[in-house]
N, C-alpha and C positions, 0 to 999 in steps of 0.2 A: 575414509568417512564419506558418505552419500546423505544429502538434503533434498527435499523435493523443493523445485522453482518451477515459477511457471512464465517466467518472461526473464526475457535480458535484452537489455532496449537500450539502443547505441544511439548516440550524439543527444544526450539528453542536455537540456540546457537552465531544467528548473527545478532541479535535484542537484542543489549545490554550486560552488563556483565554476568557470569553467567547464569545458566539455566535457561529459561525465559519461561512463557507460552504470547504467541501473540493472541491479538485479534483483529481481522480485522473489523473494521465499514464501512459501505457499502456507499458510493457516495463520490464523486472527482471533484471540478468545473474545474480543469485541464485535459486536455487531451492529453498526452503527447504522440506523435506518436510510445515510443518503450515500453508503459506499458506491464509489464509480469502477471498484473493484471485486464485484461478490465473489468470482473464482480464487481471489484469494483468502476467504474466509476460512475456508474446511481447508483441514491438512492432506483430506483424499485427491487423486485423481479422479478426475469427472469430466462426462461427458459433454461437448460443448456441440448442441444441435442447433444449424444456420439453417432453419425454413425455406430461404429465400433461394436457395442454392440446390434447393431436392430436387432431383429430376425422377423420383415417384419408381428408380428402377430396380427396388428390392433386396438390392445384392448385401444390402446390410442384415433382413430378415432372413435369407438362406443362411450366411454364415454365421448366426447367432446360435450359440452351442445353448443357451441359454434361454432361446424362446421370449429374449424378454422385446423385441420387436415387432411391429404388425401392423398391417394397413386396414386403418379404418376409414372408411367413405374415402379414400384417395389421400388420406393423411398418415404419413410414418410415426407411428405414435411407440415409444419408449418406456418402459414399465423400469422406475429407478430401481423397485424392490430387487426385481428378477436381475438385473445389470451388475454383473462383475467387476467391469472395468476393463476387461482384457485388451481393447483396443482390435478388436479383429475388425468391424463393422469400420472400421475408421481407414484401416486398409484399403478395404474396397470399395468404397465411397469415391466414385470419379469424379465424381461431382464438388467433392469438398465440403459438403455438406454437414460432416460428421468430424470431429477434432477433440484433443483431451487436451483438457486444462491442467495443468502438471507432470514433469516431468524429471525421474529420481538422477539426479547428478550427481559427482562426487567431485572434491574440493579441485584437483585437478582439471576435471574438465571444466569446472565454472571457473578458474584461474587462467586458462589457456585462450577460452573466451574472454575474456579483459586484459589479456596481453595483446590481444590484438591491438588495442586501441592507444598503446603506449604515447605512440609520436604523435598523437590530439590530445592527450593528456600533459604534454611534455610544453605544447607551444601554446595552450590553453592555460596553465594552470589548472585545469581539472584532475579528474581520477575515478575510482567508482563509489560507489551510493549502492548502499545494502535498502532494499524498500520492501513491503509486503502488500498487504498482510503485515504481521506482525514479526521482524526477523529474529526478536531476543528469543520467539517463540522455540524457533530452531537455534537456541543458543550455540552450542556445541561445536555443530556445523558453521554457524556467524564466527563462532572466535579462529576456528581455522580456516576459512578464505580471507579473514583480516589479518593471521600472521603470515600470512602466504604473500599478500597484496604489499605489508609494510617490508617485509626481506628483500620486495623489488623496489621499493621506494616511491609504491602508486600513492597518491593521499585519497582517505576513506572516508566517505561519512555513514550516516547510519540513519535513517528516516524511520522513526520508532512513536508511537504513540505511549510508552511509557507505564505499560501495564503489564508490570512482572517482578515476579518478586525480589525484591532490593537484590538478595545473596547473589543473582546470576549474575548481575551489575557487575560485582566483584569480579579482578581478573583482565578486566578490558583496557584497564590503562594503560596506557601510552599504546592503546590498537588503532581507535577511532580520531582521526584528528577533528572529529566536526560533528556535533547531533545537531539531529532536523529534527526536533521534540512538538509533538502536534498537544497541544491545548485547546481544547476543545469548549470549556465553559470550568466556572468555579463554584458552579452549584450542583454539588452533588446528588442531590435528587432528581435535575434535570438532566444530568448527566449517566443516570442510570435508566432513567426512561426510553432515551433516546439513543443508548451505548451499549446497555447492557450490562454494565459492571462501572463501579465508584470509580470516582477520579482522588477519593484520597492517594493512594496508594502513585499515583500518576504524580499527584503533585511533590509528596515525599521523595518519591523518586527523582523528582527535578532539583530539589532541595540537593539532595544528593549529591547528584554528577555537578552542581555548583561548588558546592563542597570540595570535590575532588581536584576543582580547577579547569573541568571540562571548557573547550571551545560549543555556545548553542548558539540556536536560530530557534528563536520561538517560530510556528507553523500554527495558521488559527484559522480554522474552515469558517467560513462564513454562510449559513445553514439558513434559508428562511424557515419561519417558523419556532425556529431553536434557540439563535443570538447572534439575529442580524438587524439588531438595534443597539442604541448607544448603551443602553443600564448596562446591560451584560458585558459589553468591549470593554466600559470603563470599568469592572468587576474585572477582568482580564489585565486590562492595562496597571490598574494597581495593585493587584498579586505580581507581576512580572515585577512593577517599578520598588516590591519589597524585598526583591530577590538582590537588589543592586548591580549584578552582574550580567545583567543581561544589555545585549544594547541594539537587538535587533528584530523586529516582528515581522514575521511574513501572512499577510492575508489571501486566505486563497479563495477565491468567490464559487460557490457551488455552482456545479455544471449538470448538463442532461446527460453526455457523452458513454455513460456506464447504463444506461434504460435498454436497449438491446441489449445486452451482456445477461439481464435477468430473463427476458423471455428465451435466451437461448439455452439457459442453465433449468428454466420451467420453474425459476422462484418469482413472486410476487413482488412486483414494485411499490412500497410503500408512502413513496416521495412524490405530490404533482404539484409541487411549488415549482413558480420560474424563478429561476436562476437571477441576483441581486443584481442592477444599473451600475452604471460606471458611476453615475451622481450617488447614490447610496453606499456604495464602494470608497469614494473618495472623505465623504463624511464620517465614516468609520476609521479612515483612513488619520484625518485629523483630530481623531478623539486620538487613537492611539500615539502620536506624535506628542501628546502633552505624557508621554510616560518612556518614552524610549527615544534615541537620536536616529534609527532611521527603521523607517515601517515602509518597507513593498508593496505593492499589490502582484501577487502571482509570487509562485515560485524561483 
């Protein structure tokens, strides 16, 4: 079995307890206007163009079987229609200018890669972190690098925004010892303006893996403009605090870090809010503490 991923990012430390190695699986049916990950939205491979890196010397536009390259006024400009993906341009590109975002693994090799990391897992208490994008997206593939991961005795989590249909859910028990469940907002209509699809379906599913007995970490981006004020946290806070079962919040402060990442993919940045204070940070931080016994800031 083969999954596309498009990162595996070692000695991670905010995916989970302990030293973690993270694997990102590539497509998202949400689009969330402040992702600091757009390559992992689409389940394609795609071309990832570093402007800063072009040295203007062609050898992408010769071997372009497809014509979809060309210099205009001294700029290497990329035509998405005509683009196959082949990856030839990326070859010849000395420069490094040219890279693709995804690449098709199978469960072996993305297992061999995390075996590496055993003996920091071992004296860490860490293990790996399945993250996206959306990983239940690629269920199939998720459930076998987690029975793969558990037959060695790595601990797993799973960093999932919670938007998929209940039945896949089924099946994963006793795989994941740990969800990183991201709750976003409890109003659904703001939650579709700003996501692209309901958080009913998110919440029920949280409801759910409660149910089941799941180990969670609530995960709560903190978005200006969206609900990076108290109404909305304490909306947050007392859906969790009716959950009973929960006893943990992680707030994660929106960052810039993913704004390059769009102009090199040639989509649109949506988001020019700065990024939340530590002061504003910390006052979210103690709304959420009247509903749970320990709230984070960061992962």
């Amino acid at each position: 079995m083969k999954g596309m991923v498009f990162n595996i990012q070692r000695y991670s430390i905010n995916d989970g307890p302990g030293i973690r190695t993270t694997v990102f699986l590539k497509g998202c049916p949400l689009h969330c206007l402040w992702c600091h990950n757009p390559e992992s939205i689409s389940t394609d491979q795609e071309i990832v163009l570093r402007e800063d890196r072009c040295i203007r010397c062609g050898s992408c536009i010769e071997c372009c079987s497809q014509h979809a390259i060309r210099n205009e006024s001294n700029l290497i400009v990329t035509s998405c229609e005509k683009c196959i993906r082949c990856g030839n341009c990326v070859e010849v590109c000395y420069a490094g200018g040219r890279e693709i975002a995804g690449k098709e693994m199978s469960v072996e090799d993305v297992v061999k890669e995390i075996e590496k990391d055993i003996i920091f897992y071992n004296r860490s208490t860490g293990g790996v972190t399945f993250s996206g994008g959306e990983p239940f997206l690629q269920h199939l593939f998720l459930k076998s690098l987690l029975e793969n991961c558990k037959s060695k005795n790595i601990h797993t989590a799973v960093d999932t925004a919670g938007f998929v249909v209940e039945n896949i859910l089924n099946g994963f028990e006793n795989l994941i010892d740990l969800f990183l469940y991201d709750i976003k907002t409890v109003d659904d209509f703001k939650h579709r303006m700003f996501t692209g699809g309901s958080n009913k379906i998110i919440l029920d599913n949280l409801r759910f893996l409660i149910n089941q007995g799941n180990n969670i970490i609530i995960r709560v981006p903190v978005i200006p403009g969206f609900n990076n004020n108290l109404h909305d946290m304490k909306l947050v806070g007392e859906f969790v605090d009716s959950l009973k079962n929960i006893s943990e919040i992680h707030l994660l402060p929106y960052h810039k870090s993913g704004t390059e990442k769009y102009k090199r993919l040639g989509i649109k940045f949506e988001m020019n809010d700065e990024p939340p204070d530590s002061t504003a940070m910390e006052l979210i931080a103690a709304e959420m503490k009247k509903y749970v016994q320990t709230v984070k800031i960061g992962g």
